[in-house]
N, C-alpha and C positions, 0 to 999 in steps of 0.2 A: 574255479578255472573254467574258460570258455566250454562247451561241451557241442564240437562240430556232427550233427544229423545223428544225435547219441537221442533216443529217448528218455528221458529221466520222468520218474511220477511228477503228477500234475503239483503237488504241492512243495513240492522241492526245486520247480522253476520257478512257484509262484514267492517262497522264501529268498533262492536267490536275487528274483526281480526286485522284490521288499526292501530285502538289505541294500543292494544297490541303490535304490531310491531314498532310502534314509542316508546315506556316504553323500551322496549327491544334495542331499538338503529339500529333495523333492518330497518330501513323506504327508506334507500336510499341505492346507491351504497354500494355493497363491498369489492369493492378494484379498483385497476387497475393493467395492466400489458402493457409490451413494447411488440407488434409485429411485423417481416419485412412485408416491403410491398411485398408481394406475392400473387398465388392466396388460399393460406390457410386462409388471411384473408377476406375472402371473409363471410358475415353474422357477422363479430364481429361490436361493437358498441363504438363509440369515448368516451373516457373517456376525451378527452381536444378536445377544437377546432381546425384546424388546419388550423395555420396561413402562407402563403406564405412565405419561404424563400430566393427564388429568382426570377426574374421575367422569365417568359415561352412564348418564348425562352426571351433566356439572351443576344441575340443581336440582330441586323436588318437579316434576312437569305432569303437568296433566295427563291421564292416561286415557282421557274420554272428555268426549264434547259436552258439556254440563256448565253445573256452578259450584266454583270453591266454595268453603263456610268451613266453621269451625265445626268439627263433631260436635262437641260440647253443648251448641246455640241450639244442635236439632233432638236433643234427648226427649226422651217421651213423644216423638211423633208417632202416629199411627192413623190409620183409616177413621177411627171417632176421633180421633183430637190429633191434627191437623198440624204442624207447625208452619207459622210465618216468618219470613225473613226480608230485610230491606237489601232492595241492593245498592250498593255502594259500601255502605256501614258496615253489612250485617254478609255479603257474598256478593259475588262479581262473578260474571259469565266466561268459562273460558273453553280455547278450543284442545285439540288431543294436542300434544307438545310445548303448549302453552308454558312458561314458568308460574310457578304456584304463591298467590300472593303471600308477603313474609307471614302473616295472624291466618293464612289458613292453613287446617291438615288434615283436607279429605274434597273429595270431588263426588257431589250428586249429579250422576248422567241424565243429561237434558230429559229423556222421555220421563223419568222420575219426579219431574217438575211441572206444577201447576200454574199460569197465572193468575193474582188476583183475582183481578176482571176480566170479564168476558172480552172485552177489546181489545184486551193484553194477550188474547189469547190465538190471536189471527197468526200466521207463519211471520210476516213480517216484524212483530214486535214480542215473538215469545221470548229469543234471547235478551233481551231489556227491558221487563217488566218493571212495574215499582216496587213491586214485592212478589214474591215467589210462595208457594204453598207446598211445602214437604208431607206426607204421609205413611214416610218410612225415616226412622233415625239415621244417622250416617255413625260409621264406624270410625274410629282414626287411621288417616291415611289411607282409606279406600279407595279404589280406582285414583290412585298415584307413584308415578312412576318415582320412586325417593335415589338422593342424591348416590351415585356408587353403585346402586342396584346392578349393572351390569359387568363396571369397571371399575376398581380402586387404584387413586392412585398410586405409584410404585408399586404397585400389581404385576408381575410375570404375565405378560400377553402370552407371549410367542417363548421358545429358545434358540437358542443357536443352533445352526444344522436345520433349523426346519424348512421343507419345501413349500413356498407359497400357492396358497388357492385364493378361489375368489373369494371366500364366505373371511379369509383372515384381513384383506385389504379394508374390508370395514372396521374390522377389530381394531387395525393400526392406527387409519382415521381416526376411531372412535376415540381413542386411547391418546389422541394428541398430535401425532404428526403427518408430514405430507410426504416423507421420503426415510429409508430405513437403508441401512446398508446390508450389502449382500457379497459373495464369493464371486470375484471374478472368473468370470468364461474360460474355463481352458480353450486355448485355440489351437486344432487339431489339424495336420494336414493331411488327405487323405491323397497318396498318391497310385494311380493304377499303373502298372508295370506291364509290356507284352506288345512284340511287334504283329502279333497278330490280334488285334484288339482294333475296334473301332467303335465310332460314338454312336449314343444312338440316334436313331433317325438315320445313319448313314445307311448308301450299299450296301447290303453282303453280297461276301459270293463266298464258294467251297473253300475252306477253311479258315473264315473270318469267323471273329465271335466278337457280339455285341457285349460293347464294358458296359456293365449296370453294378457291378459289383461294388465301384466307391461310390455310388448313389445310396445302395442299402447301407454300406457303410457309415457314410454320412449320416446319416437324418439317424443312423442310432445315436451317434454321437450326441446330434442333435436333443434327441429324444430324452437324454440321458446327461441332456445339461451343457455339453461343451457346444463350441462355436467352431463348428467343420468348413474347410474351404478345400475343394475338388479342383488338383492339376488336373492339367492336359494329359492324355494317355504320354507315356512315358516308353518308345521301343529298346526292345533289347541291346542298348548300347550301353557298357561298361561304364565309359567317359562321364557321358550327358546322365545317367540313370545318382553316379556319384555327385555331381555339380549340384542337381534337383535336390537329394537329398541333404546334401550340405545346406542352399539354399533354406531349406524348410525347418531345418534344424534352426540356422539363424533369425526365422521368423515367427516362429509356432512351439509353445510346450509339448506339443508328442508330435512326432511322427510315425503315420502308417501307410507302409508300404505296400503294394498288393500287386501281383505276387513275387514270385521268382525266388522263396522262400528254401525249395528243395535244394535237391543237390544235380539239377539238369547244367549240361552244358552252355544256359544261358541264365541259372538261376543265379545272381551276381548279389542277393541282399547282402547274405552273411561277408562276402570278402568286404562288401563295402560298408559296414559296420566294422568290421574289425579294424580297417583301415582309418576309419574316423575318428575311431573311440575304443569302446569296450563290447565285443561281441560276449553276452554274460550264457545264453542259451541258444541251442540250435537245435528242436526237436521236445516233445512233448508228448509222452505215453497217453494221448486221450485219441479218439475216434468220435466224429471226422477232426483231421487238423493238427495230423503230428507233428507237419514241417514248420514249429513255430517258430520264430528269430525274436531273442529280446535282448537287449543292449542298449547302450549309452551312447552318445554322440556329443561331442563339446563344439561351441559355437565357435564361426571363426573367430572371434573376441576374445576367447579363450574365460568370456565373462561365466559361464554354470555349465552342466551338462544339458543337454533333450534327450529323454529319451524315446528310444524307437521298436517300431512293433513291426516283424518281418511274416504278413497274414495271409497265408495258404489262399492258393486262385480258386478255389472250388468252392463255390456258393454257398455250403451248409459250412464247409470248413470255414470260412469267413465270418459267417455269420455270428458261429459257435465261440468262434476266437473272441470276438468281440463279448458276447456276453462273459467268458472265464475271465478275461484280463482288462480291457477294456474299460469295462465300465465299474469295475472295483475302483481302477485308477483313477474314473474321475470323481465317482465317489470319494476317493481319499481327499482328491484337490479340491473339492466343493464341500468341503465339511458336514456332507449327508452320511448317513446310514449307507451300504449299498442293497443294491435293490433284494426283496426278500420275496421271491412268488409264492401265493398260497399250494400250499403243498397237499395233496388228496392220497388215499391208500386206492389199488387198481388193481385187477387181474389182468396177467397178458393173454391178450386171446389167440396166442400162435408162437410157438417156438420161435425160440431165438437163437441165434450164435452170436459170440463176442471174442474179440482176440484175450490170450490170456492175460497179457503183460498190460494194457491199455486200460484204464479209466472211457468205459464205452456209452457217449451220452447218445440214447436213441429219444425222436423225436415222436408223439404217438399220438392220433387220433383218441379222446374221451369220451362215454357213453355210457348210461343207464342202462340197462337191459334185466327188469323186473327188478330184482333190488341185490342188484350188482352192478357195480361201478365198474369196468371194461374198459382197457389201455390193448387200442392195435396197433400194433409200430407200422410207421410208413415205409416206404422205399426208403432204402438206406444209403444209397449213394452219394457222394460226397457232393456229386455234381445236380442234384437231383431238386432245384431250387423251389419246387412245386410243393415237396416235403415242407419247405420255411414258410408258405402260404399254409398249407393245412390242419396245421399243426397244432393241438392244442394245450399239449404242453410237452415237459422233456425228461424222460427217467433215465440214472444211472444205473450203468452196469457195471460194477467196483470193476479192478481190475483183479487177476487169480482167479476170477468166474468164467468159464467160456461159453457159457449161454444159461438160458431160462426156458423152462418146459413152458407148454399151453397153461395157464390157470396160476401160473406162480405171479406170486405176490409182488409188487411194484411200489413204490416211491415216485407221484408225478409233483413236478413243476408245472403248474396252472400258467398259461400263457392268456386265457379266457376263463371270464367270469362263470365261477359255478354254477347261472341259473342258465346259462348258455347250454353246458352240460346236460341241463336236467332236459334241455328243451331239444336233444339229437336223438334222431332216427339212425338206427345203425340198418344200414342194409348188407348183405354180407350175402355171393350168387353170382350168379351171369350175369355177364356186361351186356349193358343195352345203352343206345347215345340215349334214350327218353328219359334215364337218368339223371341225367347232368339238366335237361330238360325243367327237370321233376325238382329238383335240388333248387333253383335258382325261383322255380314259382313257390314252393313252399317258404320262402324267406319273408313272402307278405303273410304267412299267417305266423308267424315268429318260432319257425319249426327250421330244422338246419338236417339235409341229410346228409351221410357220410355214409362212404356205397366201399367195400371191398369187392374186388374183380376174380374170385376165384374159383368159378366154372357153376354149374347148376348143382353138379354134385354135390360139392364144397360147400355152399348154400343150405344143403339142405341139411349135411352135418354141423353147421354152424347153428342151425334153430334145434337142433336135436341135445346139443352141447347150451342151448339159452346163451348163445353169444350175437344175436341181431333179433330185432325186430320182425323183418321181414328177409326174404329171398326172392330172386329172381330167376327161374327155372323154365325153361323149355325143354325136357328131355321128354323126348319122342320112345313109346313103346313098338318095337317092334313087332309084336303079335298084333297086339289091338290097334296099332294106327291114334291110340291115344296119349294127348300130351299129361304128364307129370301123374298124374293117380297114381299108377303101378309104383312108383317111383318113393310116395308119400306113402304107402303100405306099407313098403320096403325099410325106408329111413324113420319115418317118425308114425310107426304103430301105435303107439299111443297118447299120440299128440294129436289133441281136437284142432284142425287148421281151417282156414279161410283160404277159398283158392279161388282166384279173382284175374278173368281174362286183363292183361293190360293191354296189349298192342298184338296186331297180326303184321307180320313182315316178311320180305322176302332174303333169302340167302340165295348165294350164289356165289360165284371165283370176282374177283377183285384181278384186274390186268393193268397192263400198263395202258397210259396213251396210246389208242390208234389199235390197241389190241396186237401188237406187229406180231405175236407167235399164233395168231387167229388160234385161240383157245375158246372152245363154244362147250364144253364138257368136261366130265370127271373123267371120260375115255383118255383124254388126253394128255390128263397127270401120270402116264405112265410113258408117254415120248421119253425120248433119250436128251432132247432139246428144251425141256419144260421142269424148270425147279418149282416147288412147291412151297409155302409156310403154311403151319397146321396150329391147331389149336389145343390148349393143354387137355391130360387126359382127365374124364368128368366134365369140359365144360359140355351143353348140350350141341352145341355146334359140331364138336368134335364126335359126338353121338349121330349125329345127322349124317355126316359124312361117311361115318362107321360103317350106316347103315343102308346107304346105297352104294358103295365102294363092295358090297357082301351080292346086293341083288345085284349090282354089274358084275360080276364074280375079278374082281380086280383085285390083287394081294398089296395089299401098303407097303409091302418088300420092295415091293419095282417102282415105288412113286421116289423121286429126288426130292428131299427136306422133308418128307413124313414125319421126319423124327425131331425137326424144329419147332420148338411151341412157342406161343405167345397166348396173354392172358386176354387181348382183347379184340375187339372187332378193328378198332384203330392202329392199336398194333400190330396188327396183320396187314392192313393198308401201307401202314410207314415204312416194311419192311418191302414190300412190293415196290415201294415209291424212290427206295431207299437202293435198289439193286439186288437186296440180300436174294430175294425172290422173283422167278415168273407170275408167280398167281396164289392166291389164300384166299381162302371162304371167307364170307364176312359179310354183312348187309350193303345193300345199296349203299345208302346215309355214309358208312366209311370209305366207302368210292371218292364219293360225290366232296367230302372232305379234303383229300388228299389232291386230287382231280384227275382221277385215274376212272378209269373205263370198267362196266360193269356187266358179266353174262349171268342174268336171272336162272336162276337153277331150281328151288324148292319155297312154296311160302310154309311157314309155320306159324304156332301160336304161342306168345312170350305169358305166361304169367306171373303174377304175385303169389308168394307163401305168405302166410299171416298166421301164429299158432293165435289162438283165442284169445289166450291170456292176456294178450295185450291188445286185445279191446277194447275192455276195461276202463280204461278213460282216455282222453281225445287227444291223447298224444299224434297217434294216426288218423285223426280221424279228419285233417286234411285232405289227406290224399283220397280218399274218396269222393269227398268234395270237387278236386281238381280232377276225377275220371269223368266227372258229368259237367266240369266245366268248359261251355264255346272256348272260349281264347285258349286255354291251353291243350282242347283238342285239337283245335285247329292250327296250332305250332307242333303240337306232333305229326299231325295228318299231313306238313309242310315238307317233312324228310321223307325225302324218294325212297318206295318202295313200303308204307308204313300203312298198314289200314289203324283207324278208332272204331269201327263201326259196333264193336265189342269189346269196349272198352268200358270197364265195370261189371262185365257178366257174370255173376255168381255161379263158378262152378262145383264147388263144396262149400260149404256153409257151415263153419265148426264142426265139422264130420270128419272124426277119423279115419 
């Protein structure tokens, strides 16, 4: 029975969707077609086996530029007794591919050859001597490639279901033919739904949102073997939204819808499936991507049904949707396997919650850190499409679980190759933009960082727990006026660390345009007119603030948004930028980003935590490289407000 915004477990829509596709006649292949072997087919999948037609090579051929001869004629050759042979009679000069004359069954390689006469012996006339002088017997069949060696006839090349590469197109060649049939294309419509949608490249203004959603869409499809064709955005009309999708039904084996999948006052999938066909589900117990629509639609022909896929508007829900349903489907119609990610065991490095009822796929950063393999989950937001860029693979969180502690065991889906894996920098500390900096120049030495933003503090319990390579910490001593030491005695007592000036910068409040509440101080966070955003507790910024908020004898009681945190320097801009706030501490650099107006308040000094251990070999041992490198000092020393001039300074030195 239809099941209206009902969650039911993931595999219990995934059966009902099955069975309906079996009723329907959709379960398997549909069709086939003749392709040449070229490299266009390169990604198509065999629709028949393919069986050898001749054998590879089709005779005995030379495997070296020399001279055939009978083994037999050259027995007892050696260095004191010599064997001579005539050519023509006795062996014939041939080159590597050569076919091998019928009386002979071995090939002595030209350098192995002597001629007669000294005359005979100039470059020009060695390959046609009148007789040749061997020194070494030949074996039978030596340096010959013999007939089938590669290929036998009616031989199994390929099977059915397999996906072509390049290295099989020769195989098929080889094997006799010029064209091999394969599974026709599923053709996919990908249609995006929402009167607040536009293309890109277009306009925006406030409350527009750029449709890129059936572009990712697409190219999975793509990816994944079907042939996707991209509607015009589709707005919120009832009418035209049914017409479209009727239409795409008549032209295309799936349709996908995107979105209006919910249950909102203009989310119209489910009425207009049910309306056409058979609305078979409405809702799915996973996270992201519950509001799923799956159903049947019959052509106006009334010739088979199509069916259709009603895919959640939220970037990762979309995304998600695709790989659970999606691409099984067209694995089923392409007679492939469907897709099987290598699968790795991980530690999570940070509590989690999950709903209880929901199959919870999180998506998670992977990492080495000494010889532990580390899964960080990303931002979790459905909306959060930066998570589907960084992602390196994706673990479940059954449903009946509502979360995972720090250090529990994990199940990943590898989206990137494990040497990839082996080759990340986990950084895990305070956010600094010379990060992202730092990320993108380490990719020429085939090193890849991955930074979490979770204060200096957090950093430093994170190298103390062996969950990052390194940290990023500026926390200021209030007694001594010294950055991080006090901090490193405190947290990792008995961790030998490396503590390495990276950047000197300036902090200060982040305003608007024009400055129009002329905010020149931290005096000032305490007007009745002046909202504030602040930084979480632990990071060192929030420390900074701390601690001249105490020497101005100012109570964080009386400041408006005290108690609003954000995890970054950007963050705090955006929210400035954004209205939520008058003003946040934050470097210049996040000013200058947003293009918002900057009052310099405190410089400090940013360093690196490094425990020893991971010294050890040269995993990091770019980044020191890039402290003493011009170009990429000089792109840091680009963002306002940023000194290098100490950039690399050893301040502890494997000293706990």
């Amino acid at each position: 029975m239809p099941v209206y915004l009902h969650d039911i477990p993931l595999e219990t829509a995934q059966a009902h969707f099955n069975k309906a596709l079996e009723r329907a006649g959709l379960g398997g292949r549909l069709g086939e077609e003749e392709v040449l072997m070229d490299e266009k087919s390169i990604g198509r999948v065999l629709s028949q086996p393919v069986w050898a037609k001749i054998c590879s090579p089709h005779y005995h051929a030379s495997a070296m530029d020399g001279f055939a001869v009978r083994a037999e004629a050259t027995a007892g050759a050696s260095p004191a007794t010599p064997v001579m042979l005539e050519t023509g009679s006795q062996t014939a000069y041939v080159d590597t591919g050569d076919p091998l004359p019928e009386w002979a069954n071995a090939v002595v390689p030209i350098e192995q050859v002597e001629s007669l006469d000294a005359e005979d012996r100039a470059a020009e006339n060695v390959r046609d001597p009148l007789f040749i002088r061997l020194r070494q017997a030949a074996t039978p069949w030596a340096h010959v490639r013999l007939m089938g060696e590669d290929i036998v006839a009616t031989q199994l090349v390929l099977p059915e279901g397999h996906v072509l590469r390049p290295v099989d197109l020769g195989a098929i060649a080889g094997a006799g033919y010029s064209a091999v049939m394969v599974s026709r294309k599923p053709r996919v419509a990908v249609l995006p739904t929402g009167t607040e949608l536009v293309e890109i490249g277009e306009p925006i203004k406030r409350g527009d949102i750029i449709e890129y959603n059936s572009v990712v869409i697409a190219a999975q499809v793509t990816q994944w073997g079907g042939e996707a064709t991209r509607y015009p955005i589709t707005p919120d009309r009832f009418d035209l939204l049914k017409q479209r999708v009727q239409e795409a039904a008549d032209q295309f084996d799936l349709v996908l819808v995107n979105a209006g999948s919910s249950a909102g006052s203009e989310d119209f999938t489910s009425r207009i499936v049910e309306g056409l066909g058979e609305l078979l589900v409405h809702g799915v117990a996973v996270r992201p991507g519950h509001p799923v629509i799956l159903g049947l639609i019959r052509r106006s022909d009334d010739s088979r049904s199509v069916p259709v896929i009603g895919i959640p508007g939220f970037p990762v829900s979309a995304a998600l949707t695709g790989e659970i349903f999606v691409e099984p489907l067209l694995a089923r119609w392409l007679g492939r396997q469907p897709n099987q990610p290598l699968e790795i065991d991980a530690s999570l490095t940070r509590k989690i919650t999950s709903p209880a009822g929901d199959d919870d796929f999180m998506r998670v950063v992977v990492g080495k850190v000494g010889e532990r393999t580390l899964a960080a989950p990303l931002s979790r937001g459905a909306g959060v499409i930066t998570s589907l860029v960084r992602a390196d693979g994706i673990a479940l969180v059954p449903r009946g679980i509502q979360g995972l502690e720090a250090g529990s065991p994990v199940r990943v889906k590898l989206y990137r190759h494990p040497a990839e894996v082996e080759k990340t920098i986990f950084a895990i500390g305070s956010h600094d933009l010379t990060l992202d900096l730092l990320a993108q120049y380490l990719t020429r030495y085939g090193r890849r960082l991955v930074s979490a933003n979770v204060g200096s503090l957090g950093g430093l319990v994170a190298l103390r727990r062996q969950e990052a390579h390194l940290a990023g910490s500026h926390l200021l001593d209030p007694e001594s006026g010294e950055y991080n030491i006090s901090y490193l005695r405190q947290y990792l007592p008995d961790t030998p660390v490396r503590l390495m000036t990276w950047v000197e910068r300036e902090q200060g409040l982040v305003v608007k345009r024009g400055n129009p509440k002329g905010i020149q101080s931290l005096c000032d966070l305490s007007r009745d007119d002046v909202s504030f955003v602040n930084r979480q507790r632990g990071a060192g910024t929030r420390v900074l603030l701390d601690y001249h908020l105490q020497k101005l004898s100012i109570d964080p009681a009386v400041i408006k948004g005290y108690e609003l945190e954000e995890f970054t320097h950007l963050a705090v801009a955006v929210a400035v930028a954004s209205g939520r706030a008058d003003c946040g501490m934050a470097v210049a650099a996040a000013a200058d980003a947003l293009e918002l107006d900057f009052v310099p308040l405190y410089p400090e000094r940013y360093d690196l935590v490094i425990p020893c251990q991971y010294l050890e070999n040269d995993l990091l041992s770019p980044i020191f490289d890039l402290a003493a490198d011009a170009g990429f000092r000089t792109a840091v020393a680009g963002l306002r407000g940023y000194s290098v001039k100490k950039m690399g300074n050893l301040v502890l030195d494997c000293s706990k």
